[in-house]
DRENMI-943499 format. One record per residue (C-alpha): residue in three letters; x negated, y negated, z. Coordinates in steps of 0.1 Angstrom, whole numbers, padded with zeros to 4 digits, always signed. Layout:
BEGIN
ALAXYZ
...
end
This chain:
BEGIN
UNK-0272-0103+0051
UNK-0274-0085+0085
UNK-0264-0121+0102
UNK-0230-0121+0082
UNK-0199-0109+0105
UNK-0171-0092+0093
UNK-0139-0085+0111
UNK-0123-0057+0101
UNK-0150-0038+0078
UNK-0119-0020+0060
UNK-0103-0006+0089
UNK-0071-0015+0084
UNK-0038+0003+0087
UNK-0031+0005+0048
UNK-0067+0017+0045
UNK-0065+0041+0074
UNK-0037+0057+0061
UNK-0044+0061+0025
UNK-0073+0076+0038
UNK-0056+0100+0059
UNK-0034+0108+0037
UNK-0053+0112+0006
UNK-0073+0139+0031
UNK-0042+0156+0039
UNK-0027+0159+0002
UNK-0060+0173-0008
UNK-0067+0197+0018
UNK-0029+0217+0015
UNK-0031+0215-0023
UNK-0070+0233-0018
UNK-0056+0260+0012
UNK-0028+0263-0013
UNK-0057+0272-0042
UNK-0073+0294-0020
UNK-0040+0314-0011
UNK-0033+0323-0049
UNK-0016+0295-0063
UNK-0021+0280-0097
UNK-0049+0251-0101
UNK-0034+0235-0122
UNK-0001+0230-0107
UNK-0018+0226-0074
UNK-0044+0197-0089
UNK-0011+0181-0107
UNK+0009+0182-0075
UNK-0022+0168-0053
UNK-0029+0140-0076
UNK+0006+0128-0087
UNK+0010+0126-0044
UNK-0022+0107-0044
UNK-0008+0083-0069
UNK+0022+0079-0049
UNK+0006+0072-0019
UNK-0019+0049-0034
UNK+0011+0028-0040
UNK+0031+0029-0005
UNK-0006+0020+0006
UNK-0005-0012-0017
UNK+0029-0016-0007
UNK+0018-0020+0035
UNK-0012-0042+0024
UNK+0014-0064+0010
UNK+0033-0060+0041
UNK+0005-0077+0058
UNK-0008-0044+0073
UNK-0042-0046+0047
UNK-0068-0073+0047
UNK-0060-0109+0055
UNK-0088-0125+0038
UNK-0106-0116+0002
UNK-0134-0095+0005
UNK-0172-0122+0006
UNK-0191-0122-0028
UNK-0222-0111-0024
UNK-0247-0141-0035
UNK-0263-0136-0065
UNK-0301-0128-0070
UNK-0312-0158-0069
UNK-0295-0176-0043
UNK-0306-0146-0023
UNK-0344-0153-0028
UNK-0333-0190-0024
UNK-0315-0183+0010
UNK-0353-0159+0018
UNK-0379-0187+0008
UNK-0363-0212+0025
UNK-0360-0190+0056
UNK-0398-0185+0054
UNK-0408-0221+0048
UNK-0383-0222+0080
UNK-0402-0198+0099
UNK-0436-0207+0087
UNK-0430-0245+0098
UNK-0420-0231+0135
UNK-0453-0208+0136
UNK-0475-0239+0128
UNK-0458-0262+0153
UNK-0460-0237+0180
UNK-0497-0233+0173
UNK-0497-0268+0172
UNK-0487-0276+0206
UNK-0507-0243+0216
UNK-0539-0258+0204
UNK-0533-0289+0225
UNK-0525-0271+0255
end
């Protein structure tokens, strides 16, 4: 797993700025809380924006400003203890060869 690359780890502009904004929408409608104003109207406002800007986020990724390739499946359990044994038989088959050619030496 820590072998596999990954080029843009969600750092995209879509992502960045849904992210941004969602922070931003959140943080007025709280100061706006805290300075007397109704929760409930506050909360409503905050997450009908968040909506909103969920979908001009969607929109950019469709722009090509998201990710250009699907997100990788992780393997399943077994073909991750597959992939593990067979790396150990791997590495166990290089430790005996090198001991090999270090007894002979």
């Amino acid at each position: 797993m820590a072998d596999e690359h990954h080029d843009d780890h969600g750092n995209t502009v879509s992502a960045w700025f849904l992210t941004i904004s969602w922070i931003a929408a959140w943080s007025v409608a709280g100061v706006a809380i805290i300075m007397g104003g109704g929760l409930i109207t506050w909360t409503v406002i905050a997450l009908a924006l968040s909506v909103v800007l969920a979908i001009v986020a969607g929109v950019m990724k469709k722009a090509g400003l998201g990710r250009k390739e699907p997100r990788p499946v992780p393997p399943t359990r077994a073909e991750w203890e597959a992939t593990r044994k067979a790396a150990a038989k791997k590495d166990s088959g290089t430790n005996r060869e090198v001991a090999a050619t270090a007894g002979k030496a």
